[in-house]
Structures are given as C-alpha cells and as structure tokens.
C-alpha positions in Angstrom: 50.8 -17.8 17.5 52.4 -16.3 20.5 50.2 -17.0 22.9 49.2 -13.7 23.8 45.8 -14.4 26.0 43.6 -12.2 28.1 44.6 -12.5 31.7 42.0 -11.2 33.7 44.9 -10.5 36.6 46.5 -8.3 34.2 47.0 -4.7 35.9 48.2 -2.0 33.3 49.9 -0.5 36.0 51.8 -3.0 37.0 54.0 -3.2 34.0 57.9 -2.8 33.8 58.9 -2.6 30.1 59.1 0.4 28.6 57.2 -0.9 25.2 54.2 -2.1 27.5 54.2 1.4 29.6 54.0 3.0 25.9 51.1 0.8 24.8 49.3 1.3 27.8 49.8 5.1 27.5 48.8 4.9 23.9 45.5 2.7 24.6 44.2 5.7 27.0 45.4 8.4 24.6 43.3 7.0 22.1 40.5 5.8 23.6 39.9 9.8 25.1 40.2 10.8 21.4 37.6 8.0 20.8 35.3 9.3 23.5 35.3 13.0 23.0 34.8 12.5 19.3 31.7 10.2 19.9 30.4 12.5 22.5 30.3 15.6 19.7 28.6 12.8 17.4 32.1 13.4 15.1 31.8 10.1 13.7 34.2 10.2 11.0 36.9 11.4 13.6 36.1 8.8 15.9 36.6 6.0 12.9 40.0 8.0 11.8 41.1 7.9 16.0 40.6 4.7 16.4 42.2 3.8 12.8 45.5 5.4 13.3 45.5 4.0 16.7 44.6 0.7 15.9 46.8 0.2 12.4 49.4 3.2 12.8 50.5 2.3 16.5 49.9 -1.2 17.4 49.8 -3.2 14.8 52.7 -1.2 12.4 54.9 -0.4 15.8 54.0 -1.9 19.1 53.7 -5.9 17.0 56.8 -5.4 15.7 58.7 -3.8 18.8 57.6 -6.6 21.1 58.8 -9.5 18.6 62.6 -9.9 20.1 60.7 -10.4 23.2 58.3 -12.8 22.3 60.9 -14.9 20.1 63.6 -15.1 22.7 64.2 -18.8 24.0 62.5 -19.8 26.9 59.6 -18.0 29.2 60.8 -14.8 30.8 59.0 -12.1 33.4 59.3 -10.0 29.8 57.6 -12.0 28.0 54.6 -13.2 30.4 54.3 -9.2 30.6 54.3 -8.8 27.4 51.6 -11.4 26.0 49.1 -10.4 28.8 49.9 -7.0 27.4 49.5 -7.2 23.9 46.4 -9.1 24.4 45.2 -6.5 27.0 45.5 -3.5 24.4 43.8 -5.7 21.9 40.8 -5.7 24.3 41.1 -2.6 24.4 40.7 -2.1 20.7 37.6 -4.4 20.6 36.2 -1.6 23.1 36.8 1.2 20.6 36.3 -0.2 17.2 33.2 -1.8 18.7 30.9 1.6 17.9 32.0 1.6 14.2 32.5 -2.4 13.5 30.1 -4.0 15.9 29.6 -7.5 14.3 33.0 -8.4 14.0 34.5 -6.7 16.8 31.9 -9.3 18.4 32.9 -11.9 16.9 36.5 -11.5 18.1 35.7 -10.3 21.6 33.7 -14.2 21.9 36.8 -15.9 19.4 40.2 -14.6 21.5 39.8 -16.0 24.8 37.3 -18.7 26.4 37.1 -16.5 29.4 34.8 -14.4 28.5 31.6 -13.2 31.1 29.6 -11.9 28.7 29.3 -10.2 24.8 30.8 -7.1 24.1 27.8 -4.7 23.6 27.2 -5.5 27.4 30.6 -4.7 28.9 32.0 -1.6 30.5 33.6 1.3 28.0 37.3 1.5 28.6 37.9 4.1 32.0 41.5 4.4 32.7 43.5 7.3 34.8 45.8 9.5 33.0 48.1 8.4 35.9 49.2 5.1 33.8 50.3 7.4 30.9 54.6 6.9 31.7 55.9 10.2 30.1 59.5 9.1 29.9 58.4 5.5 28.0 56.2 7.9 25.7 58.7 9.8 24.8 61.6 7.3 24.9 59.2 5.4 22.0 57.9 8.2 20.2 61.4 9.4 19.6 62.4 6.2 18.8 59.4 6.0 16.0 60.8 9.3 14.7 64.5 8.1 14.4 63.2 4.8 12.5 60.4 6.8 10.1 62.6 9.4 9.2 65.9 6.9 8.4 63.5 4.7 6.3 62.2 7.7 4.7 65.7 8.8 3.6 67.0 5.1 2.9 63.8 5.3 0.4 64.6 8.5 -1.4 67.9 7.8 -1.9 67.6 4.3 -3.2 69.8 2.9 -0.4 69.3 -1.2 -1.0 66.6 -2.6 1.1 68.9 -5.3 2.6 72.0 -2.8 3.0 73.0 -2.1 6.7 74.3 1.1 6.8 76.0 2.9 9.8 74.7 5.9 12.0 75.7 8.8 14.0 74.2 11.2 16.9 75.5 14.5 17.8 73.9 16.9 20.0 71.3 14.5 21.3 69.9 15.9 24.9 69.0 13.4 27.3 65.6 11.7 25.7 68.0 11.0 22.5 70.2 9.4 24.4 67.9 6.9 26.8 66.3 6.1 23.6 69.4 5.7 21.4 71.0 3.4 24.3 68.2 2.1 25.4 66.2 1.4 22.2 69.4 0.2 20.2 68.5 -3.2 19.1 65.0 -2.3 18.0 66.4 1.0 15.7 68.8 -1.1 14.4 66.4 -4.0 12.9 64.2 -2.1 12.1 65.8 0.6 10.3 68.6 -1.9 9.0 71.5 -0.3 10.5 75.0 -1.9 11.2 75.7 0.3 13.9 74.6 3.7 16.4 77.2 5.6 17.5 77.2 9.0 19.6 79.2 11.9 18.0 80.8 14.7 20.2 81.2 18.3 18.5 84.4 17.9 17.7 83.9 14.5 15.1 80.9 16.4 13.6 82.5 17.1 10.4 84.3 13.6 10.3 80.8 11.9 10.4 79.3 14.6 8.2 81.5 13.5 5.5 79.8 10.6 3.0 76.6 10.8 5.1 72.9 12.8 4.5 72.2 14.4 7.8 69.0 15.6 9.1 67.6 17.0 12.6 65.4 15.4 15.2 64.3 17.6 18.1 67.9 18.9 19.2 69.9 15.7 17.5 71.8 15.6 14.3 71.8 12.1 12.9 74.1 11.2 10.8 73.2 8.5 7.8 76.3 7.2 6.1 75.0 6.0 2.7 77.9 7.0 0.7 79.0 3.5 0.1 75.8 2.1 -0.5 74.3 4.1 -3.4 76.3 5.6 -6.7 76.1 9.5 -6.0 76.2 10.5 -9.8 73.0 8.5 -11.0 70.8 9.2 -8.2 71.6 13.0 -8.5 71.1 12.2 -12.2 67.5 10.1 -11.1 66.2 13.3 -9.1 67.4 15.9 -12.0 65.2 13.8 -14.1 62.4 13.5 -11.6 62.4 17.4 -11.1 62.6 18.2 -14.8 59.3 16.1 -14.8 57.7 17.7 -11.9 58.9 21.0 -13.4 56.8 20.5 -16.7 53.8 19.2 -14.6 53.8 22.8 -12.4 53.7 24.7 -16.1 51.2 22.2 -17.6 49.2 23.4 -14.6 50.1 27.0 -14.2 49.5 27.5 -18.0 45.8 26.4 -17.6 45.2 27.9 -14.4 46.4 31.2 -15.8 43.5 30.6 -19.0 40.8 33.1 -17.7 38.6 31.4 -20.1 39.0 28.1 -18.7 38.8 29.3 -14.9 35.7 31.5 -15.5 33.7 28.7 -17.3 34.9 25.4 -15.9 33.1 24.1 -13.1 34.7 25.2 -9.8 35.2 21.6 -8.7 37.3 20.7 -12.1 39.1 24.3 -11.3 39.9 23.5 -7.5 41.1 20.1 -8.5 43.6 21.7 -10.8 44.6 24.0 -8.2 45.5 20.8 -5.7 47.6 19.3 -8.7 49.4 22.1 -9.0 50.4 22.4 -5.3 51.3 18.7 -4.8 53.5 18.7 -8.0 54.9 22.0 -6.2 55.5 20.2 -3.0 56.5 17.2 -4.6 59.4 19.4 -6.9 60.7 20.9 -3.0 61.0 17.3 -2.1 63.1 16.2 -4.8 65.4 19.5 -4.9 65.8 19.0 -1.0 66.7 15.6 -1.5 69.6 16.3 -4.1 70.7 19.3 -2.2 71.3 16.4 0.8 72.7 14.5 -2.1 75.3 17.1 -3.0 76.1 18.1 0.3 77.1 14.1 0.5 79.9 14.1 -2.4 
C-alpha cells in the first residue's frame, strides 16, 4: 500500500531519521533475545521475544510513527528511507518468526518482493553489530512511547472523550524529555490526541497543576489538563462505585480464604486460584483509589 519493498542496497547504517535508527536498534535487540533464548532451547521465550517485538514495537509503534512520513505529498529522501526501512525490519522479522511459524513466514519471505535468491530456510540468520544500536534515537523513542502510553492510560481512566484534544504540560524535563518533547511533537500529539505541549518552568508549576492530573516520567512532571473535558463529580462518583465493588470482591475472597475448612480440603490449585483473585481485586482497588486521589487532587 505504501510501497515499502526490499532494497537489497539498503544499509541499516546508513539511515538518518530518528524512527528508522530506533527500528534498526530494536530489530538487533530482539533478534539477540531471539538467539540466546533458542540457544538455551527456551522455546516459549523465544515465541514471547519475538511476539512483543513483532506486535508490541513494530506493528503497534514503529507503523504508526512512520505514517506522516509515508502520507506526505510527493517522494522525499524521508520517505525512500523509510519504505526501504520498514520493509528491511520486516525481513527481519521473517528471520525470527521463521523458527516458530516456518510455513507462513515462507510464504511471505517468497510473496513480498520478486527479488528474492532463494527460500527462507536457506538464508543467513540475522548478524548485526551492536554498533547500529543509536542510543540517543532509542531513548528519544522509548520516552516518547512512555509519554504517549501513560497519557492514553490516564485519558482511559478518567473517561476523557476519545475524540477530545486536551492540552499538556512539562516541568522538570532533563535533556532526553526535551529532544523528544521538541523533537517528537507531532507524533505525541496525534497520537495521544493532544491540542498542544508546552514546557513549564518552576515557577508556573502550580498554575499548570491546577485543573490537570499529573504524573512523573523519569525526572518530568507532565501535566494533563482534563478538567474541561470530563465532569469531576460523576467520575469520582464512577470510581467510589467501582471501589465499593472491588471492596466486596476482596472480602468475598478474604472470607473464604480465611475458612480453614475450605483451604485444608480444597484442591491446592482451586485454593491458589482464590489467592490470585484476591490479589488482583487488591491491586485493582489501589488502582481505582489512586486514580480518584489524582481525581481530587484535580478539583
């Protein structure tokens, strides 16, 4: 759809944009955890490597992160990059699903490109140098992942409306905040529906603190005005009700867990599965109180 093709010039260390040194940095990083998992015959690893790889980093981030490139009008250096890279790391992940999904891993190795010099099974295992793993585009990106999955977290819990662009501030962000922030802007903003990013200095802390849920990301306070976006009193009145419910749940549990009877005679898989109930409605009560205490805090 993009036309994102194997170039068999393309050199992974030859790229320029900072999503594409991330992929390529991401491709290795998985592929050792690939490799040292097969090598200890940890086959179950190996699948769950290669799965968050393959789902949790390029197809739910990188695809999405490269789309203002590929949808800009006309052909660009970025986007010639770009395609060759995208279908690059998708090589890539024919290489390391190959192991666990041979037949149609096969299938697309043949299907993607008409290029091809032989099947999968025969070609070479990725082997690429740490050197092409770019530690300021890893952690410009990862941060940037953070910023976005925690925002969309809280725009979740709070019931902020899916299509409502709501305004952010940074304070205190040290130096890979603030590459990322700047740098990244665009991309947080679509994709964590903001209307604007703006930096905070010390002395507007309290201004931006007021109608906004704050929370902390490596030594930045981010500042997520949802005030006008949500009403305050039913949503504290939504989580009162949702912890009065998880509250019952962790006495339903307690109550049976305390019944010698039933722990000495019940089978200890029955007695163990109780025991996870319990700490999950737990866990899931500390949620909901932390999220109206952010609530309150708010107005």
């Amino acid at each position: 759809m993009n036309e994102c093709r194997t170039d068999p010039a393309f050199d992974p260390a030859g790229v320029e944009q900072t999503v594409n040194k991330w992929i390529v940095g991401k491709v290795i990083e998985a592929e050792r955890e690939v490799s040292a998992a097969i090598d200890a015959y940890k086959f179950n690893e190996a699948a769950g490597a290669a799965y968050q790889f393959v789902w949790g980093t390029y197809c739910d981030w990188y695809l999405e992160f490269i789309k203002p490139i590929l949808q800009a009008d006309g052909d660009s250096a970025a986007k010639t990059e770009t395609r060759a890279a995208a279908a690059w790391a998708l090589d890539q992940i024919l290489h390391l699903l190959h192991p666990i999904m041979p037949f149609i891993t096969e299938e697309l190795w043949e299907k993607t490109t008409e290029t091809r010099e032989g099947a999968l099974i025969a070609s070479e295992w990725p082997a690429l140098p740490d050197s092409l793993i770019d530690a300021a585009a890893n952690a410009e990106m990862d941060w940037t992942v953070r910023l976005i999955s925690e925002i969309r977290s809280l725009r979740s819990e709070m019931n902020v409306p899916p299509k409502a662009e709501v305004p952010v501030g940074i304070a205190n962000a040290g130096a890979a905040a603030r590459k990322a922030a700047g740098g990244q802007d665009a991309l947080i903003k679509r994709l964590a529906r903001l209307s604007e990013i703006t930096a905070v200095d010390a002395d507007a802390a309290a201004d931006a603190a007021k109608g906004a849920i704050q929370f902390v990301l490596d030594e930045a306070t981010v500042f997520v005005n949802v005030a006008d976006f949500i009403d305050l009193d039913a949503e504290k009145a939504r989580l009162e009700k949702e912890m009065a419910k998880q509250r019952s749940e962790i006495e339903r549990f307690e109550k049976k867990l305390a019944n010698e009877k039933f722990v000495a005679n019940a089978p200890d898989a029955v007695v163990e599965a109780e025991r996870e109930k319990l700490a999950e409605a737990e866990a899931a009560s500390a949620k909901l109180a932390e999220a109206r205490d952010r609530l309150s805090a708010v107005g």
